[in-house]
N, C-alpha and C positions, 0 to 999 in steps of 0.2 A: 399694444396700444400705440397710436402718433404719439407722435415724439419721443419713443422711446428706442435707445440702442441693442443692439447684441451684442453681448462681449463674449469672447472665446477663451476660456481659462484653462490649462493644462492641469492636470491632476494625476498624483500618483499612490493606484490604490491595489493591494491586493486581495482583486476579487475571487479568485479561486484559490486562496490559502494556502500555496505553496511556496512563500518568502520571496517571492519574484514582485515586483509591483508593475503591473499593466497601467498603460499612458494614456489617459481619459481627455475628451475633448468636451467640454462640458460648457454647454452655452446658456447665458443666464440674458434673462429678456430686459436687463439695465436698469430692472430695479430690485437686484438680489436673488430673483426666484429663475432657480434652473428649468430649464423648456424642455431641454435634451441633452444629452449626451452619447459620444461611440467612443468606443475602444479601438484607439489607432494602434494595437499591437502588444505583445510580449516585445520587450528589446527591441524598441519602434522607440524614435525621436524626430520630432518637428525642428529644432532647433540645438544651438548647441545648447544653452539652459537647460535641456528638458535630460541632459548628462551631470545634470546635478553638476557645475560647474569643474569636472573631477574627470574629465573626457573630452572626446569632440563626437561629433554626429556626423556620420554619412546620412543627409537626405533624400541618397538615394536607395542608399542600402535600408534607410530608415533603422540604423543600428549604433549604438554609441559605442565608441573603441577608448575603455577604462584606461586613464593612467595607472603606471604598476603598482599602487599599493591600492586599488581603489578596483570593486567587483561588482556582480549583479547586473542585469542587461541592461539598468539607468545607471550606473555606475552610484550606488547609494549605499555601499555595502564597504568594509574592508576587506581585502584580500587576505588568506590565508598567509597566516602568522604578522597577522599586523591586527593592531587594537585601537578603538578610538577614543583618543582623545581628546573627547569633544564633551560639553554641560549636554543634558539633555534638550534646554533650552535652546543650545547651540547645531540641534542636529535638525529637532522643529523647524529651524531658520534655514535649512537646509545647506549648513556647513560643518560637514566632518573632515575629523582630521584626524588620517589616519597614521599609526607611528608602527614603526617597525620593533618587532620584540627587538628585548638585551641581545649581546655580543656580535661576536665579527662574521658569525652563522648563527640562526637563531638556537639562542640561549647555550651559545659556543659548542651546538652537537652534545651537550653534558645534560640535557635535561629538554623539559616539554613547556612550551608558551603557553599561558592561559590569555590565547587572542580571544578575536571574536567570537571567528567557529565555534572554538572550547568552552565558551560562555554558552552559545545559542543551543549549543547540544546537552548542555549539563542542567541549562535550564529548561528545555524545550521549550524554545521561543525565540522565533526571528530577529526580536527586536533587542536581544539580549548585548551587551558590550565585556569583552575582556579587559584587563586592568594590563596587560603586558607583564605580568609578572612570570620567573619560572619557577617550574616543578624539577628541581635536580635527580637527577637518575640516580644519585648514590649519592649516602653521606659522608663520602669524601668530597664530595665537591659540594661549591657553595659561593656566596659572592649574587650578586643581584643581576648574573648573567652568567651562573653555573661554572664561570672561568676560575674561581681561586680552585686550590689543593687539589691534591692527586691520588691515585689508589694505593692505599697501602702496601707494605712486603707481604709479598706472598702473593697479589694479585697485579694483573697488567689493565690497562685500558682498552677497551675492544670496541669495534662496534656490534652491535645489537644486530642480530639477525633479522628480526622482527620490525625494525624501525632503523630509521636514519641517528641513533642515539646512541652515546660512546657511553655505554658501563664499564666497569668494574669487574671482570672475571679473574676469580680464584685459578691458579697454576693449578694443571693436573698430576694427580701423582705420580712421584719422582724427577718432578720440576719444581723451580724455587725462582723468586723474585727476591734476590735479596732486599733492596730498597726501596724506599715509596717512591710512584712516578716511574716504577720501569717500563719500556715497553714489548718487554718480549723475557715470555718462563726461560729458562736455562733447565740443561739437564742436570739428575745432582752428582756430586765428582765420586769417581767409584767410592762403591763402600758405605756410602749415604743414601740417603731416602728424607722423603716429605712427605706426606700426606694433604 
């Protein structure tokens, strides 16, 4: 109708359900009611804004390049081993904030982050948050970053085969750790045995 404007509103939806949010161009005829809308893209941004404040934009690449703790092709996400910190209220507003799990490595190598990832998987749901707490790999260690105490006698600190995660493995037969916190079995002195 005269006199009325078009406004151009960004918008970020995931229409094909796989935790990515595609960048909607969504034009409303100035008095609320949308006319049209395009999908300017997967990992497409118009501006730095449309980087969820947490990136910048190539407009030409039409691609947002995440600051490090911050993921997703709008950068709307947190990065692996980082959880948010943010009210729910605060994320609607589209301000996350994302914190790096406990210790000086996450969860000091001694245990597993329950980031975001760890949320979104356990829940099955995109929209899920971690708390940044850890899971210590053994109950020798402990501490609200897996950093206090050490493995008992008789076993050393190793890391996991299987993972980036330092356990606790028991000295193989006719080796001995004498004290807690060793790191390396000894053979035992003639004459003696371990189990």
């Amino acid at each position: 109708p005269a006199g009325h404007s078009r406004n151009h509103v960004a918008k970020f939806v995931d229409l094909d359900k796989d935790g990515e949010h595609e960048v909607l161009d969504v034009v409303f005829d100035g008095i609320d009611k949308a006319v049209y809308f395009r999908v300017l893209g997967i990992g497409s941004c118009v501006s730095s804004g449309a980087c969820n404040g947490q990136g910048s934009c190539n407009p030409n690449l039409k691609q947002c390049k995440c600051f490090a703790s911050y993921d997703k092709s709008d950068c709307s996400a947190c990065s692996p081993s980082y959880w948010t910190a943010s009210s729910d209220l605060e994320i609607a507003k589209g301000g996350r904030n994302c914190k790096a799990c406990p210790g000086d490595s996450v969860c000091s190598r001694r245990g597993v982050c329950y980031d975001d990832r760890a949320a979104q998987l356990a829940a099955a749901s995109p929209l899920a948050s971690g708390d940044g707490s850890c899971a210590c790999s053994n109950a020798s260690f402990s501490g609200p970053s897996c950093a206090d105490g050490s493995c008992q006698p008789g076993s050393v600190e190793k890391a996991n085969l299987n993972s980036s995660v330092q356990v606790c493995e028991a000295c193989s037969a006719g080796r001995f750790a004498a004290a807690a916190g060793g790191s390396a079995c000894a053979a035992c002195p003639k004459g003696q045995y371990s189990e």
